[in-house]
Every structure is written in structure tokens, then in C-alpha cells.
RODO-2510 file (C-alpha; in nm, 4 decimals, decimal comma):
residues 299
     n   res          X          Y          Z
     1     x     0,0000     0,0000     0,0000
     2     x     0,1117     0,3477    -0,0911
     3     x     0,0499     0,5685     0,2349
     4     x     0,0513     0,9009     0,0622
     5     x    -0,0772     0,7897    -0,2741
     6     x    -0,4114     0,6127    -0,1154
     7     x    -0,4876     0,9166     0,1421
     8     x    -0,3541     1,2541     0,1108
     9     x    -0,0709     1,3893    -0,0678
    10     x     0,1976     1,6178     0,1144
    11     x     0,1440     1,9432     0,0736
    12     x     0,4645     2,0881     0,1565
    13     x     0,8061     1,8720     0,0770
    14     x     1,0422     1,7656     0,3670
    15     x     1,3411     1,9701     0,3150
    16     x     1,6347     1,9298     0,5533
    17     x     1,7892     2,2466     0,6473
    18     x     2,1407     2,1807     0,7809
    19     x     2,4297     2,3799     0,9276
    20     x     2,2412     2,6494     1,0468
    21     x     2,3734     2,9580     1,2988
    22     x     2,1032     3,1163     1,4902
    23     x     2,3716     3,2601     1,7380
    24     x     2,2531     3,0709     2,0365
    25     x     2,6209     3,1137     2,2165
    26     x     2,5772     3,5066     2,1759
    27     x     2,3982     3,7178     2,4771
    28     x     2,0992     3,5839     2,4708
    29     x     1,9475     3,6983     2,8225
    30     x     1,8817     3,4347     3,0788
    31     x     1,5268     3,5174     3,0473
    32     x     1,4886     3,6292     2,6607
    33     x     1,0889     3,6244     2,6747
    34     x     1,0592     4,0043     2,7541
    35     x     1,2436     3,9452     3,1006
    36     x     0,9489     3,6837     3,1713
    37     x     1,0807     3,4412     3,3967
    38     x     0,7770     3,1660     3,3210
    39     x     0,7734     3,2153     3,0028
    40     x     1,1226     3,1927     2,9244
    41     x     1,1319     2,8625     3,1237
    42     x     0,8398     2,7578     2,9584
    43     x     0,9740     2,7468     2,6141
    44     x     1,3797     2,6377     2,7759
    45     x     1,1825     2,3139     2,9491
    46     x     1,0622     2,2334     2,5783
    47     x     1,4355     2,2693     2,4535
    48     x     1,5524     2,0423     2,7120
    49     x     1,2682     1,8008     2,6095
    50     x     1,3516     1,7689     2,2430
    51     x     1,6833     1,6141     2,1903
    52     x     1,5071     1,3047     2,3940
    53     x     1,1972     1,2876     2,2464
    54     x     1,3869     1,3387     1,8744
    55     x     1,5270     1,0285     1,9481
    56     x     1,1872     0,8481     2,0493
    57     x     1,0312     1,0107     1,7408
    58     x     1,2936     0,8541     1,5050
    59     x     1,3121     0,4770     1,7073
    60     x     0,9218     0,4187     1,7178
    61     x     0,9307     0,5112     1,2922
    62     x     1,1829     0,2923     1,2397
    63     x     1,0284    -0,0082     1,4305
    64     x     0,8519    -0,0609     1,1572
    65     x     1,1083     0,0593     0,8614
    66     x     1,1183    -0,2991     0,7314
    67     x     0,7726    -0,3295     0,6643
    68     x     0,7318    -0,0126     0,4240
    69     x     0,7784    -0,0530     0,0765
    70     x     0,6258     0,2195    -0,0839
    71     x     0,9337     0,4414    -0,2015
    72     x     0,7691     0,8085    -0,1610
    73     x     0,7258     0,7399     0,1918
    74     x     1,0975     0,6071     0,2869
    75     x     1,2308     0,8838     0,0870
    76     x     0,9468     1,0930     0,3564
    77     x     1,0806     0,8560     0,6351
    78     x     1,4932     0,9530     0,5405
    79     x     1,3701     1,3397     0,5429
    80     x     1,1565     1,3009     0,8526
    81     x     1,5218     1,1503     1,0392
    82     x     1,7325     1,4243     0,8890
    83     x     1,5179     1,7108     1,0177
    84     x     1,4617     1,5357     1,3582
    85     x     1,8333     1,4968     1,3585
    86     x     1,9202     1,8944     1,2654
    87     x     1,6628     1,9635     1,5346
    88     x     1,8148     1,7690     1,8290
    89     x     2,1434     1,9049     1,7453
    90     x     2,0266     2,2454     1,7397
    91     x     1,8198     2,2405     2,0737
    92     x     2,1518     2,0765     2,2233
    93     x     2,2861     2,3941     2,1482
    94     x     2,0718     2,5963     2,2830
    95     x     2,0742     2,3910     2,6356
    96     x     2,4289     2,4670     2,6072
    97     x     2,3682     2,8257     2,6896
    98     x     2,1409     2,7110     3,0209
    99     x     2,4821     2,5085     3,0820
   100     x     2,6348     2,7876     3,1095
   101     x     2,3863     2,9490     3,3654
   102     x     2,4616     2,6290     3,6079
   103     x     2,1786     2,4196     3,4844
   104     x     2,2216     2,0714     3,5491
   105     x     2,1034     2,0075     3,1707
   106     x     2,2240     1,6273     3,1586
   107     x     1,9790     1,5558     3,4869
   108     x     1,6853     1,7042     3,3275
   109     x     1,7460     1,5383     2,9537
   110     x     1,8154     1,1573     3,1325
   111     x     1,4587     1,2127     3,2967
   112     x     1,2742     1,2420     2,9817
   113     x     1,5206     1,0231     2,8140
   114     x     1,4539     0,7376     3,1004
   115     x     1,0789     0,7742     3,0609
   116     x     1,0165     0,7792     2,6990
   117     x     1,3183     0,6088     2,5524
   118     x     1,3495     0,3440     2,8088
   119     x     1,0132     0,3344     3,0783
   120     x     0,7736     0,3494     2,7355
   121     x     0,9909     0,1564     2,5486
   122     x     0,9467    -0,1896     2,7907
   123     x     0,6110    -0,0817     2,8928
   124     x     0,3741    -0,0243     2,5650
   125     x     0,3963    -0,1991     2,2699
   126     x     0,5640    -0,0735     1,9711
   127     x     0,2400     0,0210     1,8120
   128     x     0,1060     0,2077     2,1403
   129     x     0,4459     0,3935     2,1368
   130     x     0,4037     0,4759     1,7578
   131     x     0,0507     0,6404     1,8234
   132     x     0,2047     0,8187     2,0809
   133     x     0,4947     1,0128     1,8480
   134     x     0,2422     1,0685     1,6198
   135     x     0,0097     1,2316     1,8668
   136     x     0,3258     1,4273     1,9893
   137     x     0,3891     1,5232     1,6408
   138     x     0,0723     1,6914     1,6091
   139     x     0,1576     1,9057     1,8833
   140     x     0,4716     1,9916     1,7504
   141     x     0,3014     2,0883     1,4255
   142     x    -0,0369     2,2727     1,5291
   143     x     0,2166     2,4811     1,7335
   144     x     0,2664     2,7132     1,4021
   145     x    -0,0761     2,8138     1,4282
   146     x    -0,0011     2,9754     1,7507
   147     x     0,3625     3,1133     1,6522
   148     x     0,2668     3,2181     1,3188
   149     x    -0,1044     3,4455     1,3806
   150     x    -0,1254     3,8231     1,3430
   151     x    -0,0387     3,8003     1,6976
   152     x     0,3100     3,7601     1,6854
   153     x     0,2978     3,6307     2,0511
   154     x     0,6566     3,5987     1,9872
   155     x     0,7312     3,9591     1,9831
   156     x     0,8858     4,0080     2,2781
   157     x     1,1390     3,7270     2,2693
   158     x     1,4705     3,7250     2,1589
   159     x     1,5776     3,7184     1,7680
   160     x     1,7313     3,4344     1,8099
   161     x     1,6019     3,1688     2,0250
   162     x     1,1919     3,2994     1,8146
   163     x     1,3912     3,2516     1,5113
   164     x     1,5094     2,9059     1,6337
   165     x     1,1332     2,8050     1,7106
   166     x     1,0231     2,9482     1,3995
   167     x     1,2256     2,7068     1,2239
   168     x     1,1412     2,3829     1,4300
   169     x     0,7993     2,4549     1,3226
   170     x     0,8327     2,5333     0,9699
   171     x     0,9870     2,1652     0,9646
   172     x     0,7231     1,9929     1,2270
   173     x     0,4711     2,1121     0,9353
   174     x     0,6526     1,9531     0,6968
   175     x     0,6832     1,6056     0,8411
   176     x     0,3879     1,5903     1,0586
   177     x     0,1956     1,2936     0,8407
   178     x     0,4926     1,0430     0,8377
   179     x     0,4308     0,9181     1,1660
   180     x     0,0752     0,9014     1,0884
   181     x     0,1455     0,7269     0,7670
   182     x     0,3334     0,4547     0,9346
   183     x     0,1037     0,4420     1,2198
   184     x    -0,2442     0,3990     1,0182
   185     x    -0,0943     0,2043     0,6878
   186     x     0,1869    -0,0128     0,8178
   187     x     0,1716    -0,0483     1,2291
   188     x    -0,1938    -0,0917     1,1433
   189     x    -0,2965     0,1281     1,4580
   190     x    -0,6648     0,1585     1,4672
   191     x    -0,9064     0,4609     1,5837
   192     x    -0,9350     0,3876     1,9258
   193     x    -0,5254     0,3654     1,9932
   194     x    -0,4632     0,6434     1,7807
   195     x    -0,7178     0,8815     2,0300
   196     x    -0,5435     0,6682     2,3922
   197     x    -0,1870     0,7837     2,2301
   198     x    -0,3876     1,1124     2,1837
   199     x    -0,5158     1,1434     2,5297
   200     x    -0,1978     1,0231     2,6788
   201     x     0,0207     1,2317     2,5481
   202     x    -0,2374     1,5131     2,6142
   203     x    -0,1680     1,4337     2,9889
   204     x     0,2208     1,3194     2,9975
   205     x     0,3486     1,6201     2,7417
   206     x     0,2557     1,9360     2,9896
   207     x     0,2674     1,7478     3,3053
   208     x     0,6650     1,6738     3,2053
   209     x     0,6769     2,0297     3,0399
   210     x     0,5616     2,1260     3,3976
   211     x     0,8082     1,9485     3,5624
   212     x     1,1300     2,0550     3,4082
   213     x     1,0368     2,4419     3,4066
   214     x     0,9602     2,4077     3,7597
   215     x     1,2941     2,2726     3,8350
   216     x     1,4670     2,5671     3,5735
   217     x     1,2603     2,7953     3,8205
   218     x     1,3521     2,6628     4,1503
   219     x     1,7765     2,6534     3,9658
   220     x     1,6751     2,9997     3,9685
   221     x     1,6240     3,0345     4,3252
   222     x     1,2794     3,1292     4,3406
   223     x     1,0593     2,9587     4,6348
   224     x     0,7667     2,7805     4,6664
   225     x     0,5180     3,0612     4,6694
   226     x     0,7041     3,2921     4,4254
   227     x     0,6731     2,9864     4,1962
   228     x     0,2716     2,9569     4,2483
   229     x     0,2396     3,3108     4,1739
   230     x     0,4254     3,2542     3,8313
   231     x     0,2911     2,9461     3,7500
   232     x    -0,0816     3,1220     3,8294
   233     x    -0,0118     3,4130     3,6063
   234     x     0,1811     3,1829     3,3575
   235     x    -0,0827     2,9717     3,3230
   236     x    -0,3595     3,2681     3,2251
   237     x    -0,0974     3,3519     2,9439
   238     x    -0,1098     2,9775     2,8182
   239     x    -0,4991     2,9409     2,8096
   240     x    -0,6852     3,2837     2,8317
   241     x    -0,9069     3,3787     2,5616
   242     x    -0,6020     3,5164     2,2766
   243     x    -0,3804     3,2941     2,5146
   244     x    -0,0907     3,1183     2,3212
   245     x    -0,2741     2,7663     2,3210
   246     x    -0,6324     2,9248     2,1718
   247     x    -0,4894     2,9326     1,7787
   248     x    -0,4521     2,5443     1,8584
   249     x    -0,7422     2,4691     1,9976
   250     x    -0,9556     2,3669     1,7062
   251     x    -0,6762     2,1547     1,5381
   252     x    -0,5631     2,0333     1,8468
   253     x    -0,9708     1,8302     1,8316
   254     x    -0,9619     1,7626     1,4471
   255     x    -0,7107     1,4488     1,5632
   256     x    -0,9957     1,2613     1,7463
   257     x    -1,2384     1,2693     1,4197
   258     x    -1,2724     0,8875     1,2423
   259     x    -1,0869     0,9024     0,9498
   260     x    -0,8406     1,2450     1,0515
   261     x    -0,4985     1,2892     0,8478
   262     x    -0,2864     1,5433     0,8972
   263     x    -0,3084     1,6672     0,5519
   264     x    -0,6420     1,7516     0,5462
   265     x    -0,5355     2,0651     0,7241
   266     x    -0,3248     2,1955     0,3485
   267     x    -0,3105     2,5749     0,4757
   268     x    -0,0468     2,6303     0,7257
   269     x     0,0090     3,0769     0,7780
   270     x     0,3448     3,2075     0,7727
   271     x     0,4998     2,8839     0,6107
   272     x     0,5246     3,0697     0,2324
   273     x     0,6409     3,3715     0,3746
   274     x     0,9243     3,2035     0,5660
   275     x     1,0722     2,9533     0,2586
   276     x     1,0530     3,2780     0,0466
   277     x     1,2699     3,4480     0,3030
   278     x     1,5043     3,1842     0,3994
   279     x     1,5333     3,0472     0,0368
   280     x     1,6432     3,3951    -0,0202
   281     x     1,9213     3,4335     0,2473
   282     x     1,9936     3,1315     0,3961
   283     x     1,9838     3,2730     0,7029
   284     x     1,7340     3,1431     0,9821
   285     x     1,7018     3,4143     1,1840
   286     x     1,7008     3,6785     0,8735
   287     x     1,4357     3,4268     0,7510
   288     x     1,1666     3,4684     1,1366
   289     x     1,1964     3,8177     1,0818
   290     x     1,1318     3,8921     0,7408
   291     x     0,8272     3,6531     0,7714
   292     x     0,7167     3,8840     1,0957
   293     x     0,7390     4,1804     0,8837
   294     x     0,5435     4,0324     0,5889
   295     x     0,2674     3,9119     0,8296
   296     x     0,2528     4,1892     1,0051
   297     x     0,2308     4,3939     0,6213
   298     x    -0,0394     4,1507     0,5769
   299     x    -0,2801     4,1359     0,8604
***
């Protein structure tokens, strides 16, 4: 069976982007979120997530490389490692800059890397694991829709880590149905493990988010009830109404409708305007704010 020739062709082509300088071992301030310490942790405890979970991403696909014949989606599969590969190394670089703040960045990384590459791995089967990178894959891809609205929640960051997220999600939109592919048309998942990997991951992705930013906060030095009144006005800025999670909201439920793919979603906003801009310079971080300007030209 051909995965993307019997449901829905890929609208955008995986294109690794390799070698790329977004000056993450400049001055980048400890808290480069507008001087926000939750939200700057917020987004660091997803950096220090990432190089682990790459690595789950890429094992669970390739449980089940042998199996896939069609040659559109190994060539999707070899693109979908390469990208995953460009984006562990470049989130290991910017950990190296909370390394250099003290952060015990190894402690944090082995306790995702002991739950999902070793804990999941002897627990669930390799199909269970499989629905759960693709349900983690659609949060890594409905993310644009947040980063990319006439918003630009990302304003206040700095250049350079907002051009670095820019970039991860430009590629999670990309890839996002080659999990999905392999899950439904080769690991044979149906609709009912597909939604538990959904709701699981639903519960273990923020709970571990959670965790890791609260231990960047207490690093930090700030006590128990200076971390509750962060966390209380932290977590208004996550889900109020124009929050950073409502753009995801209504893709974020598409995934639990019989007979979903991730390509029935073809519009993604701001993707255009940032492959125009980085085709043209080559640069990442020229490429998040050209695309900022052009949105913002646009809204």
C-alpha cells in the first residue's frame, strides 16, 4: 500500500535544512521572553525536552522501517530523520547556553530520556508507542498556528532563540503525516489507539513540560510561593481567551475525528512567507523576521 498515494498527498516537501547559525552562544538573556521568567522557562523546558523525544520520534518510525515498501514514503521517512536529527542538534545547542547558567542540563534530559526512551519503550507496545509520536507530532506541528497568527505572541522574545522556534515549526509542518502514515498504513494502529496515544500524550506532554520548568525555576532560586504566583499568572498567558494555546485549539480536536490525516489541514500561515525568506538568504534568523514583517504587512 502506498500511504501518501491512497490518502492525502503532502502538501509541503520535507526539506532538511542543515548547518544552520542562529547565534545561540551570543547574549541571549537568561530570560529572553521580555524578562518573563515563566515564560522563558516555559519554552527552555521544551528545549531540554527535544533532543530526547527526537530520538523516540525517530526509534518508534523505524520499528517498523522494514515493513514499508512504498518508495515516496521512505524517501518521507529519510527526510523526517534528517530534520529530527538537525533539530536535536540544534536544541543541544541551545541547552548549552542554560549550561552555562549552572543548569544541570544532563539531569533534566536523562529524565525524559529514562521515561520515553526506556520506561515506554518496555512498557507499551511498539504500536502504542508509535501512536504516541504521532500524537506528539501533532503538537509539535499545530504549534505554528499559535507562533505564526497576526499576533506575533513571539514579539517580545529574543531574535534568536523565536527565530530558532520558527524554524522547528516550519519543519514539524513539513513532516507531521509520516508518523501518521506509518502508524495507520503499516503499524496498522486503529481509531481507538490512535485517540489513547492522543489522550496520553495530552496528559504526559505538559505534566513533564511542567516538571522541568519548575525545576529551571527553583535553579533559579525562586521559592515555593514565588513559583505559584508565576505558574498562576503563567498559566492565564497559556490558556486565556487570545492565550498562546487558543490558535490550537480547534486543530488540536480535528485528531480525534474517524478518518483524521494530517493533511487535510493543506493551509499552514506564515509557512510561504518564511521559505521565500530563507530560500532567499539562507539565514534562519534573517528568515523569522522577514516573515514577521510580511505578516505583520499583511494582517
Amino acid at each position: 500500500m502506498s500511504a501518501n498515494n491512497t490518502k492525502h498527498d503532502a502538501v509541503h516537501p520535507i526539506i532538511p535544512r542543515e548547518k544552520l547559525d542562529f547565534g545561540l552562544d551570543g547574549d541571549v538573556p537568561k530570560y529572553w521572553f521580555g524578562g518573563d521568567a515563566y515564560k522563558s522557562r516555559f519554552w527552555d523546558a521544551l528545549s531540554v525536552i527535544f533532543p530526547p523525544g527526537e530520538k523516540f520520534f525517530m526509534t518508534c518510525v523505524r520499528d517498523f522501517r522494514d515493513r514499508i515498501s512504498d518508495p515516496k514514503l521512505l524517501e518521507d521517512i529519510q527526510g523526517f530523520n534528517r530534520q529530527e536529527a538537525q533539530h536535536t542538534l540544534v536544541h543541544r545547542q541551545d541547552n548549552d547556553r542554560l549550561r552555562r547558567q549552572g543548569v544541570d542540563v544532563d539531569k533534566l534530559t536523562k529524565y525524559v530520556d529514562k521515561m520515553l526512551n526506556v520506561d515506554y519503550r518496555k512498557k507499551y507496545s511498539r504500536e502504542y508507542t508509535l501512536s504516541i509520536t504521532s500524537a506528539l507530532e501533532h503538537f509539535t506541528s499545530i504549534i505554528a498556528h499559535s507562533l505564526f497568527d497576526k499576533r506575533d505572541v513571539m514579539k517580545e522574545a529574543d531574535h534568536r532563540v523565536r527565530a530558532m522556534y520558527a524554524w522547528h515549526a516550519i519543519e514539524e509542518v513539513e513532516h507531521k503525516g509520516v508518523a501518521y502514515d506509518v502508524m495507520e498504513d503499516y503499524a496498522k494502529v486503529g481509531y481507538w489507539m490512535r485517540i489513547w496515544g492522543l489522550v496520553h500524550a495530552s496528559v504526559m506532554f505538559p505534566i513533564t513540560i511542567f516538571t522541568i520548568q519548575r525545576q529551571l525555576l527553583i535553579h533559579d532560586g525562586f521559592n515555593a510561593w514565588q513559583r505559584a504566583k508565576l505558574m498562576a499568572k503563567g498559566t492565564w498567558w497559556l490558556f486565556k481567551p487570545g492565550g498562546l494555546l487558543q490558535p490550537m485549539a480547534k486543530h488540536y480536536w480535528t485528531y480525534y475525528k474517524p478518518g483524521y490525516h494530517p493533511w487535510q489541514e493543506t493551509e499552514q500561515h506564515g509557512y510561504e512567507e518564511w521559505l521565500a525568506a530563507f530560500n532567499g538568504s539562507k539565514d534562519p534568523v534573517k528568515a523569522s523576521e522577514q516573515m514577521r514583517h510580511d505578516l505583520a504587512l499583511s494582517a
